[in-house]
N, C-alpha and C positions, 0 to 999 in steps of 0.2 A: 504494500500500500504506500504510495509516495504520501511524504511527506506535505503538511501546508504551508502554501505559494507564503512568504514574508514580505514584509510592508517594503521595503528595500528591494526584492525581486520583481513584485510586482511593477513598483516605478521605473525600474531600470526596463523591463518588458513593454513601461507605453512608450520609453524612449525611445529604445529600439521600434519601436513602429513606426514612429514618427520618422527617423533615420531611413529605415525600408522605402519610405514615400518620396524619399528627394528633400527633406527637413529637418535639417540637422538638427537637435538640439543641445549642447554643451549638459555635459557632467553634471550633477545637481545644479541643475534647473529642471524647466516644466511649459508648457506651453500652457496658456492661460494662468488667473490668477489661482495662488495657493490659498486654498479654503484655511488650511492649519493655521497658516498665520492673519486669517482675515480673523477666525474664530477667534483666537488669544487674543488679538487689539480687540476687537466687539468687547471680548469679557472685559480687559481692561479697563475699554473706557466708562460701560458699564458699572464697574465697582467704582470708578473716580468722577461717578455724577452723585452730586448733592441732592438727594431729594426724600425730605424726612415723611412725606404724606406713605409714600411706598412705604418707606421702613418701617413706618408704624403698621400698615396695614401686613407684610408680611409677619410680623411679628402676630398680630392676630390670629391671620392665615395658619402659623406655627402651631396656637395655642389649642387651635380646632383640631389641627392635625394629630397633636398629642393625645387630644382625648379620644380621636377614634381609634387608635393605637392601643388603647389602654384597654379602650372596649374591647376591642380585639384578643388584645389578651386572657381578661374576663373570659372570654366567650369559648377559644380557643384550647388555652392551657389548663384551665379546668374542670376538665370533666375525667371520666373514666374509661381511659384507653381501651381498657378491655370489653368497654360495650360499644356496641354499633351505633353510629350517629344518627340522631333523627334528620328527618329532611329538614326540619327547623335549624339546626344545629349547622348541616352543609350550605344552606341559603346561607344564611349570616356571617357565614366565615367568608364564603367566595364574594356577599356583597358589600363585605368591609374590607376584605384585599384588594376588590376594584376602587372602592372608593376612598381609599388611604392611595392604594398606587398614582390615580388621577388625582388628586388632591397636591400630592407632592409634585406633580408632572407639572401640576398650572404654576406652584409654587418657583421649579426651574424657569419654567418659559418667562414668567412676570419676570423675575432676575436677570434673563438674560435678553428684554427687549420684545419678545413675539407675545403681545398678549392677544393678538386675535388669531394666533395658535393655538393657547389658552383657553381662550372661547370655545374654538371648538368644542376642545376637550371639554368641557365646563359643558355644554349642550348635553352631550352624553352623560353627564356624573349626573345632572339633574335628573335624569330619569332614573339611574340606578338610586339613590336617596329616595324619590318617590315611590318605590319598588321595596326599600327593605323602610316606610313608613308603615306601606299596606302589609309585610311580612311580622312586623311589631305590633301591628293593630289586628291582626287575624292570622296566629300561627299557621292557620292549615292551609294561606295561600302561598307556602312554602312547598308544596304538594305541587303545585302547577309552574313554582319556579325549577324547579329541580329536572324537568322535562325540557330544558331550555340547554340542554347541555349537545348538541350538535347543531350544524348552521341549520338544516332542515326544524327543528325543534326550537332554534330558538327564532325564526322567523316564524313559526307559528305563535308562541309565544307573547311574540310583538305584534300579530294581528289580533289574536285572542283577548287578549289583557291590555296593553298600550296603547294602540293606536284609537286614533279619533277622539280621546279625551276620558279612556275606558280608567287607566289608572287615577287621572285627575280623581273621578270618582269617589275610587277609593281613598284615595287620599282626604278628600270631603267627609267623607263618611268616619273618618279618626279623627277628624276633627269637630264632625256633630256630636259625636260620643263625649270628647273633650269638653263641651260646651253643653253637655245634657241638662246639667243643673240648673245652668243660668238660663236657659228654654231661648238662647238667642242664636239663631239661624244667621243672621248676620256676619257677626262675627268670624262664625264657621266658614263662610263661603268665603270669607276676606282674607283668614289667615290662608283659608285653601287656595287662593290663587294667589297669593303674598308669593312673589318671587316667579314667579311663570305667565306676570308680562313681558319678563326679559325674552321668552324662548323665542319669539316673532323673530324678535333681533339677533338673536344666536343660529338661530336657523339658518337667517340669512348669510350669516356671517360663515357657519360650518359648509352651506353649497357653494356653489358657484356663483357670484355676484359683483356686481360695479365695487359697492361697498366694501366687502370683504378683501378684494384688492386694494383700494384706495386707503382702509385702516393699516393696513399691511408695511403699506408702501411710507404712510404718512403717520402714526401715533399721534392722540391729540395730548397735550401737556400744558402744563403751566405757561411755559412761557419757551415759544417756536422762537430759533437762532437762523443763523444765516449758514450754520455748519453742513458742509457739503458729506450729509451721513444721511442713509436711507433706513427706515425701521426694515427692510426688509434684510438688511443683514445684524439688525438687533439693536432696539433702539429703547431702553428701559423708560418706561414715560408713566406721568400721574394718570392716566388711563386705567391704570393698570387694577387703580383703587377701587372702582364700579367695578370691575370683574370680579374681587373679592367680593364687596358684597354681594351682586347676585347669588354667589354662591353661598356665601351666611344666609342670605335669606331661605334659600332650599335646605339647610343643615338643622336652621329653626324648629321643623314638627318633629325630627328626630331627637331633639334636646329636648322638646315640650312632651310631646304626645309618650304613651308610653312610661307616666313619671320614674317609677322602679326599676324598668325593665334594665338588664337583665335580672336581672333581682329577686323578680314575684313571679315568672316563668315557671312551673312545674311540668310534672311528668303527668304525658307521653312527650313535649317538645323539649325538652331539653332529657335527655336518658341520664344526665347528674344535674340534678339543679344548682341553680348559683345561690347562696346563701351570704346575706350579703355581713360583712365582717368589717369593722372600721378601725381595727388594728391593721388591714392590709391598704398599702398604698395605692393600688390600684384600684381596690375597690372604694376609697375615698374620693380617687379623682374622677372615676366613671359616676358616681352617685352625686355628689356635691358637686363636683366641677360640672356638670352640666345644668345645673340651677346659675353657676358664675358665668358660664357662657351665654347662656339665652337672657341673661340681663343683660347681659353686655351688647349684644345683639340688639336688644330694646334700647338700651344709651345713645349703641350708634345710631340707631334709627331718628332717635327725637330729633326735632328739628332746633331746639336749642343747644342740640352741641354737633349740629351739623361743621360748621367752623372747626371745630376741633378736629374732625374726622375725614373733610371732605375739602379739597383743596378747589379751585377756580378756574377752570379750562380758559384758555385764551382763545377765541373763537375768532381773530382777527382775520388769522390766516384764511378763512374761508369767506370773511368778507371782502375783503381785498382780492380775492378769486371772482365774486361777484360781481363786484365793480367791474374788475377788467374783461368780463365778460359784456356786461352791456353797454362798455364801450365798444 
């Protein structure tokens, strides 16, 4: 079995092709530019831009991250290896490994300049959140996630359950439960759509569109320079702040709804239940710290410390596009 081609053979192999063609290229070097080091100056310059609204907000982003982490563990490492997992038990694992893995993905991208990268991904994370909402609100529709496990399966899956606003549903429905007592409908429906006006706009942004190029190309910030740099090769910008929250707002019914869980889960959906212990770290962070996030979540939201949380887009640049258009 030969051996694998090295990063060094390979490049010597496109040079020699180049050479075959009548084009010589000299000994390290490359014809066109080299990504390696376009990538290292991007990060560079990226770590040596001042911009605290980001920093705060990844630092939130962080905080989220941790706790599903934690939950994860909860969920994961305690139970009793030698019994078979419930379908409860395989949903939750696979839909907190997706949504820690995207979590931290948007978390790179916002760092390194591509937040309508980010978006995307963020498109998708929303639906898996609204999936282990209804999985937290009704163990037994763990039963029909669990069938989703090949493409055939899970595109049925996604006609079955997801599409045309089948999940939203569910999602409504964890949230009327939430809201039984206080007999307000309202509310229910508010928090139920709280965060999935953004999808309009994520949609557009994850297809094919004018937009989706032009964010791409252009990141909106603070305050637009004369610097002759494209966000398409990574251009970290106050944009990046709405992307997080969208996502806080989808993270929301998972902090709320559910108050206990995992907690108050018993058997048959969990085959060892989690009993909860506040001498354990973990389980201090996953029970308490999601009461400290979902206020936090509400802090950021009010509009009196909007200021504190939410920096001032410069919208110049696109008026002055304006003008010189209908000149």
């Amino acid at each position: 079995m030969a051996s694998a081609l090295t990063e060094d053979q390979f490049r010597e192999r496109i040079r020699i092709y180049w050479d075959e063609r009548g084009f010589s290229v000299p000994e390290d070097s490359r014809v066109g530019i080299s990504i390696t080091e376009l990538v290292e100056y991007s990060r560079q310059r990226n770590n040596d831009l001042q911009l605290p609204y980001v920093d705060l907000w990844v630092a939130v982003l962080d905080e989220h991250i941790s706790w599903f982490v934690s939950l994860y563990q909860v969920v994961w490492t305690e139970r009793d290896a030698t019994l078979i997992r419930t379908h409860f038990e395989m949903s939750l694992v696979l839909l907190l490994g997706k949504i820690i893995a995207d979590m931290t993905a948007i978390r790179h991208l916002v760092i390194a300049g591509f937040d309508t990268s980010a978006r995307t991904i963020l498109r998708s994370l929303a639906e898996y959140l609204e999936v282990l909402v209804a999985v937290i609100h009704n163990p037994d529709f763990s039963n029909e996630f669990v069938t989703s496990d090949s493409p055939e399966g899970a595109q049925k899956f996604w006609k079955t359950h997801l599409r045309g606003g089948k999940i939203r549903r569910r999602v409504t429905a964890a949230w009327n439960d939430f809201f039984a007592y206080a007999k307000d409908d309202g509310a229910a429906q508010w928090f139920a759509n709280w965060g999935r006006g953004a999808n309009l706009m994520l949609s557009g942004l994850a297809h094919p569109s004018f937009a989706g190029g032009l964010f791409a190309v252009i990141p909106l910030k603070e305050k637009h320079t004369d610097e002759a740099w494209l966000g398409l090769w990574g251009d970290k910008a106050e944009f990046s702040v709405d992307t997080i929250f969208i996502l806080l707002q989808h993270i929301f019914p998972v902090l709320l709804l559910g108050r206990k869980f995992p907690f108050d889960i018993s058997q048959p959906h969990f085959s060892t239940p989690r009993i909860y212990d506040e001498q354990k770290e973990l389980h201090r962070h996953v029970h308490i710290g999601r009461d400290m996030l979902a206020s936090l979540i509400l802090a950021i939201s009010s509009e009196e410390n909007a200021s504190q949380f939410f920096p001032k887009i410069d919208m110049s640049i696109w008026a002055e596009d304006d003008a010189a258009a209908k000149d």
